[in-house]
N, C-alpha and C positions, 0 to 999 in steps of 0.2 A: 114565798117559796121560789127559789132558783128557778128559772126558763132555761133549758139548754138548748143553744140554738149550735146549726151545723153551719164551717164556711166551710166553702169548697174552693177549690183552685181557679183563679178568674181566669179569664181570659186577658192574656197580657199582649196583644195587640202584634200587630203585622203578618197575621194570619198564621200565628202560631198554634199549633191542638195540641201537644202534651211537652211534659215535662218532666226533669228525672230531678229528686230527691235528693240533694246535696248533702245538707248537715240540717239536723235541727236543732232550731235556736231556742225550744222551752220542753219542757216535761211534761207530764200528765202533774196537778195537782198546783203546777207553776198558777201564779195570777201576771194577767196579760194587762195591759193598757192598749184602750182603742188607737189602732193603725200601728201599735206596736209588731214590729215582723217577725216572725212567728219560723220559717222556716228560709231557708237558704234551696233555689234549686236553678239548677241548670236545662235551659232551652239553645234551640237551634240556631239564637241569636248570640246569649250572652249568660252570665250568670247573675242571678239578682235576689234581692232578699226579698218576701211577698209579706206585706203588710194583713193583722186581723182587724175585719172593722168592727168586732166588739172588746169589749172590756170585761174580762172575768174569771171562772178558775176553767183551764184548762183540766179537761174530761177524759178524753181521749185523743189520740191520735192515728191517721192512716197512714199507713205507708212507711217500711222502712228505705234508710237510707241507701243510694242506690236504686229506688224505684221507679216507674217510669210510671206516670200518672195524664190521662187525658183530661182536658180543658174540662171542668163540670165536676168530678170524682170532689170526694170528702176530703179535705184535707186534717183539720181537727173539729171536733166540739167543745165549747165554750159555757160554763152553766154563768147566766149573767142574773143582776139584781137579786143576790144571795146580801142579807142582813150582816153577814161575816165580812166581805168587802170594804163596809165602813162607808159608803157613800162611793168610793173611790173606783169602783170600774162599773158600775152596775148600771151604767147609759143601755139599754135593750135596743135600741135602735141601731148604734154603731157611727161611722162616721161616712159611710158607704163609699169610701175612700181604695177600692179592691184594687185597684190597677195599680201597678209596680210602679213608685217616683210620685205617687197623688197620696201622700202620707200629711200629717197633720205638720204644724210648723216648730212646735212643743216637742223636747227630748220624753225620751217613751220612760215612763214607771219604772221603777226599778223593781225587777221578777221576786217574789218572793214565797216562800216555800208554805202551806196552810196546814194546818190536823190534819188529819184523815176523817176527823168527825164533820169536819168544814163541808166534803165533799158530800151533794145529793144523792143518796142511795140512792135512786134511778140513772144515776150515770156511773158507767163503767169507771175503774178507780184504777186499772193499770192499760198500760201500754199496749192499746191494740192496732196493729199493723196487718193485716189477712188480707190474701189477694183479691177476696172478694166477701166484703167486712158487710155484716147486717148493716138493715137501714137503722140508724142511731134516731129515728122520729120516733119508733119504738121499743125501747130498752127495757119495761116492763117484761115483754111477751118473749120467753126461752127460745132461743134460734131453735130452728127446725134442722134435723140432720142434713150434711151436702148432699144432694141427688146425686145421680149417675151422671156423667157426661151425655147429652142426647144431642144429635146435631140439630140444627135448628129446621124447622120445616121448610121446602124447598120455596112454599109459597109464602112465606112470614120476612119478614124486615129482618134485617139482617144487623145485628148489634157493635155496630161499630163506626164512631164518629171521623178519625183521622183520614184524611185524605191519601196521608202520606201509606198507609195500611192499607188503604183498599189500592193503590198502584201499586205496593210490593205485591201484593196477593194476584195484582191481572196483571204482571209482568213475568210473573212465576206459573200461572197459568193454576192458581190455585183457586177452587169455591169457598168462599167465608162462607157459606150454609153447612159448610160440613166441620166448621171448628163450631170449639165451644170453650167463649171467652175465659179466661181468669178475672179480668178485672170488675167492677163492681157493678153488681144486678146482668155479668154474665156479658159485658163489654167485650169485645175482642180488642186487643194491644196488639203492638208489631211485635212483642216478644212470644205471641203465641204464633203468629207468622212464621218468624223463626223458626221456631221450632217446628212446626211443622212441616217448613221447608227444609227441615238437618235429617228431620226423622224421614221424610220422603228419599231423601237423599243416600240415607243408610238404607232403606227397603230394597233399593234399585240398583244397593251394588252387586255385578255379577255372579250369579254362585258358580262355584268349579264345576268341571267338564263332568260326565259321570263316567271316562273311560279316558285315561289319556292316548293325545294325539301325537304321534308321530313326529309330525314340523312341528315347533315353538310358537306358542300364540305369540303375536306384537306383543312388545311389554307397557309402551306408552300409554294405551288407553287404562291398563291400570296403575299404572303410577300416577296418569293427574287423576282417577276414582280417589286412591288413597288420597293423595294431596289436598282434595276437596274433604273428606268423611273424617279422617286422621290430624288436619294441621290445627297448630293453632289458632283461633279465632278469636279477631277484635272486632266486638261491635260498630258498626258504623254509626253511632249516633253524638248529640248531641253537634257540638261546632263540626267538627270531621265530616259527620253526617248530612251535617247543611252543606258544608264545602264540597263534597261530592256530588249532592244530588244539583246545585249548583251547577257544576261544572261541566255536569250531565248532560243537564237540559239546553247549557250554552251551546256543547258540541252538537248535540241536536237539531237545534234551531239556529243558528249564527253561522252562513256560511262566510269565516273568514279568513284575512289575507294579512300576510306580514310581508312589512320592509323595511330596510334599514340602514344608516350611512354612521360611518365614523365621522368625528368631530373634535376638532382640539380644543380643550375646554383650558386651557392654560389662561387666558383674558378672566377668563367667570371665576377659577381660584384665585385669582392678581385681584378680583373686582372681591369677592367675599372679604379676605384679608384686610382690605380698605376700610370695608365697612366695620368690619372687628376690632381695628385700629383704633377709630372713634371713640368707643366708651360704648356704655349703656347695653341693652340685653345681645347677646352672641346672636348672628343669622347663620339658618341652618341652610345646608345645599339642599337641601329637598325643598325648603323654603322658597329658594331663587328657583328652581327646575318647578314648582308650583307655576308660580310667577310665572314664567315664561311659558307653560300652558295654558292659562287664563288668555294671556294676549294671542296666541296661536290659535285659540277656539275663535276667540273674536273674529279672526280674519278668517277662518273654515269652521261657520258653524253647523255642518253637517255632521262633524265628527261631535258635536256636543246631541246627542239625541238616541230615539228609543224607536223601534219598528211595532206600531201598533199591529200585529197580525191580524186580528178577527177584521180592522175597517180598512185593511191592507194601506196604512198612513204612517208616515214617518214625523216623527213628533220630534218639532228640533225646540229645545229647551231656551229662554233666556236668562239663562241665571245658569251659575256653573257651581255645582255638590261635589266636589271633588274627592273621590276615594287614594288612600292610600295604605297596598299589603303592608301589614304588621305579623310579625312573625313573634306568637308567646307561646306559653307554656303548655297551653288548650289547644294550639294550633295556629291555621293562618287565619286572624282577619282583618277585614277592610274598611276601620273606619270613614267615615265622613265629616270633611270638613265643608259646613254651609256655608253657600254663598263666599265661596274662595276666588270670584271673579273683584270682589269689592275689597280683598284685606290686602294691605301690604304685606312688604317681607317678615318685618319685625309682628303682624298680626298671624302671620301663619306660621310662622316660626313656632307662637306660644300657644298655638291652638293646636299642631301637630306633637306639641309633647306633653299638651293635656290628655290628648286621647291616645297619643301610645302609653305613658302611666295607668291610664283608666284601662285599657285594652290586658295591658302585663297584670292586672292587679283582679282582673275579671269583672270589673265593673262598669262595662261598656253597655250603654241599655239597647235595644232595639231600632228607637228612634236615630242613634249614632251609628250605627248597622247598617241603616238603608236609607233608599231615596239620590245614591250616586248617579252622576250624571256623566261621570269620566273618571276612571281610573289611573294614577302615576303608580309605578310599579320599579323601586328602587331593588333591584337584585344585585346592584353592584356591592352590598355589603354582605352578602356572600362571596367573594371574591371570584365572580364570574364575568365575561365578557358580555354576553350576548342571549336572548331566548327569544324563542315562539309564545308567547302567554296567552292563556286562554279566556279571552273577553268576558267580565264581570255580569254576565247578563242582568236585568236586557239593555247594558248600555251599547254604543256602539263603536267602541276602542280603547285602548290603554295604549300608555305611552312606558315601554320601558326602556330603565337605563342602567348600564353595564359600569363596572369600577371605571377610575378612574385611574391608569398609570401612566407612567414616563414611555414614550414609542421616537420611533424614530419616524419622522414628520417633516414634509416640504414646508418653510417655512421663508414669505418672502423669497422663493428661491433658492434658498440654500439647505441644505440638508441639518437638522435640527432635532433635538430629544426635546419631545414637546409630551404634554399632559392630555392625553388622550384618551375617549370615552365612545364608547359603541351606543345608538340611539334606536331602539327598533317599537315599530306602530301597528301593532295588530286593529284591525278595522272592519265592521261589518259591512261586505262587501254589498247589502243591499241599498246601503244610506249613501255610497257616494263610490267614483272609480277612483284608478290608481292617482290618476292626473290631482285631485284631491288630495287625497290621504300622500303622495309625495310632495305637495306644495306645503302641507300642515307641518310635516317631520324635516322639509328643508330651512323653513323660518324657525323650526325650534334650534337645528343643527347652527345658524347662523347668531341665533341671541346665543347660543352657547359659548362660539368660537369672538362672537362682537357684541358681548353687554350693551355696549350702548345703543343696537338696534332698538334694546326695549324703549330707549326715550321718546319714540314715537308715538308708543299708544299710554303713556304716562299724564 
């Protein structure tokens, strides 16, 4: 007789706790092969397929698509070592393989459709999706009607695992003792959060006067009431959501300082072209502006490092993880290129257009996510000059750089239309002073304007 065992949503590493429901990649009734991936969902990091580590006839399912599910919750049941199988999925053990990219090396089974007699009568035989789905250990015993909402006793644990949920709830000034989850075995989600931050929100808009007044009330304080209870609203989660709360904690914690100098980059387009000239794979200008922040760390490596708070120590790094914004369809992020201190032009060239493809294509994992040690921050192909950016916490500066156009430029003395780029160094102002963070962004300004300063540290 079939076992139906439960997986549930692993935990996919860099301290991520939930997950929303992309697409799903098999049925109820489908037969799965072990580490075959099972469903498509979207995190704070990236979007990723999540691998099953059994082999057998999919039973059920949680969660539809679009649902926001925390680290631990069901994701489907699997009835495994069923005689119908054929040998062929029925491993009960699995491959324990749960974590996203630790999949087998063998292409997965190909899905296919069983009787309906195939299926264990003790396992549910159509698509269950409920906000808050019985325990499937016992699929004998008739669920019991839903209770009433009761909020939770003031003295009892309070049912909810995300970190990110208990901050929204004490920034809002809300008691998680007085919800009562949706999600499974009565979990609080950020989506009941929400909502009971909309519905406080609609309680507390003012009722009219009971006699009107004379003067005109202000009209402002109800126009942004409306604007708040009336607009449209876009959830802040997934990538957005990381990128906000991000950039939150930066402003928060990172007291920092920008500076900036123009620079004629006409030599480093004269030096690219050379090299393009050549033959063999094209060098990318983000590739060379890499480059020449690899060597700039070397000579300030204050600016390559991280402000331990808690042992109040400044962690300077030797080895350089170097991020750079990508802007796709999900939004902004930041891959990482490791150990960008060690590659050439032509190695970082091909490594920075594997991870913007991987990036465009949502298949950037976690580990390509994080772990930046320094930030490059090309906003010149927006066609802007110049910005303030806001330090990739918790590193301790980005280097951004503005288009690149034709200006009118001292050059040799004489007056010149030169190829001209704005340079600016946002820097946390605890890791180092101006005198610093101006010596780092003048050796950049100077390999920009004279390529061949790099053959120093070459």
């Amino acid at each position: 007789m079939a076992q139906v065992l439960e997986f549930k949503l692993p935990d996919l590493g860099e301290g991520l706790t939930e997950a929303e429901i992309v697409r799903w990649l098999v049925q109820v009734g489908d037969v799965v092969a072990v580490d075959q991936p099972v469903v498509e969902v979207e995190t704070a990091k990236a979007m990723v397929e999540v691998p099953c580590p059994y082999g057998g006839v999919v039973t059920a399912r949680f969660g539809e698509e679009g649902t926001e599910l925390p680290v631990g919750a069901p994701l489907i049941t699997v009835a495994v070592g069923s005689e119908s199988d054929g040998g062929e999925t029925g491993a009960s053990e699995g491959s324990g393989n749960v974590l996203v990219g630790y999949g087998t090396s063998e292409a997965p089974a190909r899905r296919r459709r069983v009787r309906p007699a195939v299926v264990p009568a003790s396992a549910p035989t159509a698509p269950a999706a409920p906000t808050a789905p019985a325990a499937p250990a016992a699929p004998a015993v008739p669920a019991a009607p839903a209770a009433p909402a009761v909020p939770a006793a003031s003295d009892g644990p309070v049912p909810v695992i995300s970190p990110l949920v208990r901050r929204l709830a004490r920034e809002n000034g809300l008691d998680l003792q007085e919800l009562q989850g949706t999600g499974p075995q009565g979990l609080i989600l950020r989506a009941d959060v929400e909502n009971a931050l909309r519905a406080a929100a609609t309680e507390e808009r003012p009722a009219p006067a009971p006699t009107p007044a004379p003067a005109p009330a202000p009209a402002a304080p109800a126009a942004v009431s409306s604007a708040l209870t009336e607009g449209r609203r876009v959830p802040l989660k997934g990538v957005r959501g990381a990128v906000a709360d991000k950039l939150s904690r930066s402003r928060r914690e990172i007291p920092d300082a920008t500076c900036w100098v123009d620079a004629d980059a006409t030599e480093l387009m004269r030096a690219r072209a050379a090299m393009n000239a050549t033959g063999g794979p094209k060098i990318s200008l983000l590739a060379l502006l890499a480059r020449i922040c690899t060597a700039a760390l070397a000579r300030f490596p204050e600016l390559n490092s991280a402000v331990d708070v808690a042992a109040r120590e400044i962690v300077q790094f030797d080895h350089v993880h170097l991020g750079f914004a990508a802007q796709t369809d999900r939004g902004l992020v930041v891959p990482v290129v490791r150990d960008a201190h060690a590659r050439d032009a032509e190695g970082l060239t091909s490594e920075f257009a594997r991870l913007t493809e991987a990036g465009r294509a949502g298949r950037l994992t976690p580990a390509e996510l994080t772990g930046g040690t320094f930030t490059l921050n090309n906003y010149g192909v927006f066609g802007v000059d110049g910005s303030t950016p806001i330090i990739n916490h918790p590193e301790a500066a980005m280097l951004g750089v503005g288009r690149i156009i034709p200006k009118p430029w001292v050059h040799e003395g004489e007056l010149a239309v030169r190829q001209v780029v704005q340079l600016s160094l946002t820097f946390d102002h605890r890791v180092c002073d101006g005198g610093t963070a101006g010596g780092f962004l003048r050796y950049v300004a100077d390999c920009v304007e004279q390529p061949a300063v790099l053959l120093r540290t070459l």
